[in-house]
Backbone as numpy.savetxt, mean C-alpha at the origin, in Angstrom:
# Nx Ny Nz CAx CAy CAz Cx Cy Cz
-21.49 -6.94 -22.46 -20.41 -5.98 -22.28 -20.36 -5.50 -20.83
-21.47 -5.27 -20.38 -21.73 -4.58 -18.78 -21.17 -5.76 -17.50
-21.19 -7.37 -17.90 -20.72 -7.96 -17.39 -19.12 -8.45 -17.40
-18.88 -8.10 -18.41 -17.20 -7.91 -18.74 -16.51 -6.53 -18.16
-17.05 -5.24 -18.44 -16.82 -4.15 -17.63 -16.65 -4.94 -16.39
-17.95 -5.20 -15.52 -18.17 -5.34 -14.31 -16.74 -6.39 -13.55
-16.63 -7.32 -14.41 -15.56 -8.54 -14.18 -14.41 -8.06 -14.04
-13.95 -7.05 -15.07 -12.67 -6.49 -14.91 -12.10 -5.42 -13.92
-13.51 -5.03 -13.47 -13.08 -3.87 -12.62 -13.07 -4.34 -11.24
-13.70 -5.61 -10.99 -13.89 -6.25 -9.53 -11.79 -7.18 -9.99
-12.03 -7.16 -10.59 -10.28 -7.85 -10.53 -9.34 -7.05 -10.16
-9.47 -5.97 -10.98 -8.13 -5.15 -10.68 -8.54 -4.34 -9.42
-9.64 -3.91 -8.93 -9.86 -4.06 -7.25 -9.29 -4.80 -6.65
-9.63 -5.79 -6.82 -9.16 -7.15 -6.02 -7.76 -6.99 -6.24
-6.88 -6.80 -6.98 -5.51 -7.09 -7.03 -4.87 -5.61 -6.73
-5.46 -4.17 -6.47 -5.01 -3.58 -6.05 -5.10 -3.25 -4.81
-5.53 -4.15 -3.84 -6.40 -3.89 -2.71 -5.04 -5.02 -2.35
-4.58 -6.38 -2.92 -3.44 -6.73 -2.61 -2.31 -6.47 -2.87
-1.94 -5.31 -3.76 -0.67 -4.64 -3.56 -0.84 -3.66 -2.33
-1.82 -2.64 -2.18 -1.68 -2.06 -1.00 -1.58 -3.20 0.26
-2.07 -4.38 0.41 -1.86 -5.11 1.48 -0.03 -5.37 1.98
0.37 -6.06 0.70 1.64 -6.10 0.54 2.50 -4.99 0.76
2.11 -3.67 0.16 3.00 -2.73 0.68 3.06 -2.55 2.39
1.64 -2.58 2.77 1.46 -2.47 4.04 2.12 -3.39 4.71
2.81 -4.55 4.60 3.24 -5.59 5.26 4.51 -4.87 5.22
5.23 -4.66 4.22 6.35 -4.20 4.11 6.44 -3.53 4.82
6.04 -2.65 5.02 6.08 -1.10 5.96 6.04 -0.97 7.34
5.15 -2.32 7.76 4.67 -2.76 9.26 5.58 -2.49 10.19
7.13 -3.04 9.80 7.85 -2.34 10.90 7.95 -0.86 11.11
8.16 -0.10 10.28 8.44 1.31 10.50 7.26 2.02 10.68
6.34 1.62 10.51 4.87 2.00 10.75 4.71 3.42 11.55
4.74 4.22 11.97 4.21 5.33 13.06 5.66 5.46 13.57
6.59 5.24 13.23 8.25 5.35 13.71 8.62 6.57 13.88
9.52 6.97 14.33 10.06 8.80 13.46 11.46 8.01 14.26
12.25 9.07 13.78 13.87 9.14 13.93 14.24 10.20 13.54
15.37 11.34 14.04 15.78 12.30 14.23 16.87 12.14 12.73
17.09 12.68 11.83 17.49 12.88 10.43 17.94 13.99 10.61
19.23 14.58 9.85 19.78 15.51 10.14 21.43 15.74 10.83
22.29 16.68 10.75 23.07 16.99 11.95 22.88 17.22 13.33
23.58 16.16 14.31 22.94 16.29 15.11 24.21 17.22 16.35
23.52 18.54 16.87 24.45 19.65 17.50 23.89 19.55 18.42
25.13 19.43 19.61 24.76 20.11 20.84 25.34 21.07 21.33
């Protein structure tokens, strides 16, 4: 059982460690970006 625990939890590590990768790819462009949002008055 301790090796089935162990198996399943190193997987879904493993596969959530590649959705955060993937999100991170996605994101890469806008990364540290900002842009002024809002009405803009002068």
């Amino acid at each position: 059982v301790e090796e089935n625990v162990a198996a399943a939890t190193e997987i879904g590590e493993e596969a959530d460690q590649q959705l955060l990768q993937d999100v991170q790819d996605i994101l890469k462009p806008v990364k540290d970006q900002s842009w002024p949002s809002g009405i803009q008055q002068s």
